[in-house]
N, CA, C and O atoms as a printed pandas DataFrame, in Angstrom:
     atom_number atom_name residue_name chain_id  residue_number  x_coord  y_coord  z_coord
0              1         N          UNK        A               1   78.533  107.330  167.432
1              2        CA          UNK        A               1   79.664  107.789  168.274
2              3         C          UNK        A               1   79.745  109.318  168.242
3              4         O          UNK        A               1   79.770  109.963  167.194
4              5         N          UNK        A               2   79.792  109.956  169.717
5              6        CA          UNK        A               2   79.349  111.167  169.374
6              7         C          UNK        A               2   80.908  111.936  169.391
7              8         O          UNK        A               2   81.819  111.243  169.844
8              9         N          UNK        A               3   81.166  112.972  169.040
9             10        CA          UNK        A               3   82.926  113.402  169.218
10            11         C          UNK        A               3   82.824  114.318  170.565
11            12         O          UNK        A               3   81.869  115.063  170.783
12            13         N          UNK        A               4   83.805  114.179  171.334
13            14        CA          UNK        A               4   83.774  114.859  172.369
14            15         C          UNK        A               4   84.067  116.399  171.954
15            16         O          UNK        A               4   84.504  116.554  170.813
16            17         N          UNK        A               5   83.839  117.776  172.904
17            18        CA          UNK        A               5   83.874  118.987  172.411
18            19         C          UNK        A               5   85.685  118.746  172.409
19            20         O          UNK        A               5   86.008  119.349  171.386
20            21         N          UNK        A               6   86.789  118.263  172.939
21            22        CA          UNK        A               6   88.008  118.383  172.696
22            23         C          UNK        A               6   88.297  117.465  171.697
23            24         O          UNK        A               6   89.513  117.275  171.690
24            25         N          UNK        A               7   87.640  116.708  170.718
25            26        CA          UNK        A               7   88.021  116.323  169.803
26            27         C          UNK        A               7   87.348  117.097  168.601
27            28         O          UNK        A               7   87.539  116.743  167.437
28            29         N          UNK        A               8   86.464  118.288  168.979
29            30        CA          UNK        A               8   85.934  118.956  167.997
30            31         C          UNK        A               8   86.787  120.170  168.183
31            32         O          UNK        A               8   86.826  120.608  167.033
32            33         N          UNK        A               9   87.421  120.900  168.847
33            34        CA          UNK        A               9   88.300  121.627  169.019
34            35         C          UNK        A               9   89.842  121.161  168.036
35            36         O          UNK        A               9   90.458  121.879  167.248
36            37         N          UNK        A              10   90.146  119.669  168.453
37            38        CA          UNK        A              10   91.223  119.251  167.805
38            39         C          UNK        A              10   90.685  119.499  165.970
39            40         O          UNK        A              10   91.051  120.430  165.253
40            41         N          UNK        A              11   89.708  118.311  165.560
41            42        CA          UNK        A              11   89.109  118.808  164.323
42            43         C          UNK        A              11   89.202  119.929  163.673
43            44         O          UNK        A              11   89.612  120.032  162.517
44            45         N          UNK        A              12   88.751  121.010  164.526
45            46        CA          UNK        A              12   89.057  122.477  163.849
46            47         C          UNK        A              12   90.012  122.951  163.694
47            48         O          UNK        A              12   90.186  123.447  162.581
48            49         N          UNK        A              13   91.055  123.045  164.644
49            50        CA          UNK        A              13   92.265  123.343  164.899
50            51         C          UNK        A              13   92.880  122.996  163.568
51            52         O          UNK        A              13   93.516  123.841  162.938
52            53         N          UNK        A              14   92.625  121.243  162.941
53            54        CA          UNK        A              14   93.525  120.486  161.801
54            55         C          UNK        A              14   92.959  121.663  160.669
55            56         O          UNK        A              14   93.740  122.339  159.999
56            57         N          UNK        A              15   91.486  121.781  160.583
57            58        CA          UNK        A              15   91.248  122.034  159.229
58            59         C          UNK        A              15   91.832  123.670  159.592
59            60         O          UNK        A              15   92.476  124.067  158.621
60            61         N          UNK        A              16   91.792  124.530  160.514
61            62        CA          UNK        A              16   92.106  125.852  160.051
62            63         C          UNK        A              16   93.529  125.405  159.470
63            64         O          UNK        A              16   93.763  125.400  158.261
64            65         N          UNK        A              17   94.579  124.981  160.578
65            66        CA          UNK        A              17   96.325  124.310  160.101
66            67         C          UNK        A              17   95.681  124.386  158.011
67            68         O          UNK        A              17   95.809  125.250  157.144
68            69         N          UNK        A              18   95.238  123.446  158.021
69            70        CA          UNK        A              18   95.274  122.862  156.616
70            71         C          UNK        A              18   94.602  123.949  155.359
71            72         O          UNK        A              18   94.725  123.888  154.136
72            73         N          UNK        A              19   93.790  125.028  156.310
73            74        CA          UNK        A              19   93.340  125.970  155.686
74            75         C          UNK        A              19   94.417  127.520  154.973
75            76         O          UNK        A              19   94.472  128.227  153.967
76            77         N          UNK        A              20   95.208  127.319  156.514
77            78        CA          UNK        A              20   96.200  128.218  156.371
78            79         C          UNK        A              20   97.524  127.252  155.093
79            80         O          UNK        A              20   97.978  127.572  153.994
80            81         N          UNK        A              21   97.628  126.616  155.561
81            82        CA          UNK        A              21   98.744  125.787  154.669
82            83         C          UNK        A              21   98.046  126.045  152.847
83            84         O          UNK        A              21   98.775  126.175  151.864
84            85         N          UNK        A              22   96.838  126.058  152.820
85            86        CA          UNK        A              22   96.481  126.041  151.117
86            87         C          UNK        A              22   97.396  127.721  150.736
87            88         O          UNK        A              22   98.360  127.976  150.014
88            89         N          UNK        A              23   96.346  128.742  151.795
89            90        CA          UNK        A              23   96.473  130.117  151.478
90            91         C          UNK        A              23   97.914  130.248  151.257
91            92         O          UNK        A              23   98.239  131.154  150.489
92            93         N          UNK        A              24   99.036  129.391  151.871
93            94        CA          UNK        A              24  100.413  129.713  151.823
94            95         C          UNK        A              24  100.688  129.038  150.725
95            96         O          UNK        A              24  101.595  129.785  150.357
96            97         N          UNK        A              25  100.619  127.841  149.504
97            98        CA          UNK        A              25  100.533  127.451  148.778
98            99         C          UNK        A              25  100.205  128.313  147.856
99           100         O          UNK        A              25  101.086  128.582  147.039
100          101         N          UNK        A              26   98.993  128.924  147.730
101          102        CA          UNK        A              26   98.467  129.567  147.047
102          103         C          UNK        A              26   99.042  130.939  146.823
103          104         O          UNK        A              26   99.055  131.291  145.643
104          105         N          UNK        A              27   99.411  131.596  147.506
105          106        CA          UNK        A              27  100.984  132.697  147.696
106          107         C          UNK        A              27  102.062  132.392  146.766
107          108         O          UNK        A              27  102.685  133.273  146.173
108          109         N          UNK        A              28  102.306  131.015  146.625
109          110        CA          UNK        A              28  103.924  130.763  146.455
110          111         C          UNK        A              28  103.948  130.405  144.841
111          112         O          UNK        A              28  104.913  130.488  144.082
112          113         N          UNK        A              29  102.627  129.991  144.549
113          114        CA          UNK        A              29  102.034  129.778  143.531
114          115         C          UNK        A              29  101.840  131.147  143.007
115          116         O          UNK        A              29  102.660  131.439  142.137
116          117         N          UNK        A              30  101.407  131.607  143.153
117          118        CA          UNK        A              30  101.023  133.567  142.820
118          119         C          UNK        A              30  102.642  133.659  142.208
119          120         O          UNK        A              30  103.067  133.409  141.080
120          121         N          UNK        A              31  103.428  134.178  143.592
121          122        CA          UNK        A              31  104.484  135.022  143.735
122          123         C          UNK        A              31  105.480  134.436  142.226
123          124         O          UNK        A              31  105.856  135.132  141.282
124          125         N          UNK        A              32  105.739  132.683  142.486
125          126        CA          UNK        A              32  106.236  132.080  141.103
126          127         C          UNK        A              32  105.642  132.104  139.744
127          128         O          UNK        A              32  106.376  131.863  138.785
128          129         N          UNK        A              33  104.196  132.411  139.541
129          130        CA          UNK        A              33  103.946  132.881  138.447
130          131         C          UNK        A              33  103.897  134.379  137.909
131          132         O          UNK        A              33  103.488  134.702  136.794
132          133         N          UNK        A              34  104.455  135.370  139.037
133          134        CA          UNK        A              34  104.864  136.763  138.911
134          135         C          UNK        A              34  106.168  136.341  138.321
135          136         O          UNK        A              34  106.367  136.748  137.177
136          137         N          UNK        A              35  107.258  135.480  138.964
137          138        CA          UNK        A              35  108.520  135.546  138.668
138          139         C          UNK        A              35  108.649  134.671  137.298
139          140         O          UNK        A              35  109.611  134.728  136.532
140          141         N          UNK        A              36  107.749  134.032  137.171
141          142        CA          UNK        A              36  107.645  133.233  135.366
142          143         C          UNK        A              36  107.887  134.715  134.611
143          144         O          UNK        A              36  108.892  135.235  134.125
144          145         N          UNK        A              37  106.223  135.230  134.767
145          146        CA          UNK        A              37  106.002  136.312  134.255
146          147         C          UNK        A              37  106.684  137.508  133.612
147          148         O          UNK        A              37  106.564  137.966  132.475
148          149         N          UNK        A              38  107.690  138.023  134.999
149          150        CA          UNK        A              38  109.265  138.390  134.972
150          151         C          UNK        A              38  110.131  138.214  134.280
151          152         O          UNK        A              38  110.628  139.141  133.641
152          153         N          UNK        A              39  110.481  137.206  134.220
153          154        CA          UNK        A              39  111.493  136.471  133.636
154          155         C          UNK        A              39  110.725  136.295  132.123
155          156         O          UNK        A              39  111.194  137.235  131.482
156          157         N          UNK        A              40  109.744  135.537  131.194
157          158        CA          UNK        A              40  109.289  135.548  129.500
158          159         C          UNK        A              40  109.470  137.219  129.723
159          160         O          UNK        A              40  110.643  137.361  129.377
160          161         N          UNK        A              41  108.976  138.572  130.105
161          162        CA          UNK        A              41  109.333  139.049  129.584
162          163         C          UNK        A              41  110.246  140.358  129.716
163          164         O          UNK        A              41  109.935  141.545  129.615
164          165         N          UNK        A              42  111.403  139.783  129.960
165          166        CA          UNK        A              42  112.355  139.925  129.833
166          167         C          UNK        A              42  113.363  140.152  128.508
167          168         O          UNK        A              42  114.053  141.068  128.059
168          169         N          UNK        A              43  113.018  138.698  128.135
169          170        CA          UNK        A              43  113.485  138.355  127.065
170          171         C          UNK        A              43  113.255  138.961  125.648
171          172         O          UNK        A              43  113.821  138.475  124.669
C-alpha cells in the first residue's frame, strides 16, 4: 500500500507537531530544574 503524497505531507506535519511538543517539554524540564536549583540553594 503505497501512501499518497497528502498523506505523506499529513505524516510529517504529525512528527514535526510531536517534534516541537518534545523541544517544549524539554524547556519546561530545563527551566524547573533551574527553579529546583534556585530554590536547594537558597536555603
Amino acid at each position: 500500500m503505497e501512501a499518497s503524497p497528502k498523506q505523506q505531507e499529513l505524516q510529517k506535519g504529525k512528527i514535526e507537531q510531536l517534534e516541537k511538543q518534545q523541544e517544549q517539554d524539554k524547556r519546561k524540564i530545563e527551566l524547573f530544574e533551574k527553579q529546583q536549583t534556585a530554590i536547594i540553594s537558597k536555603k
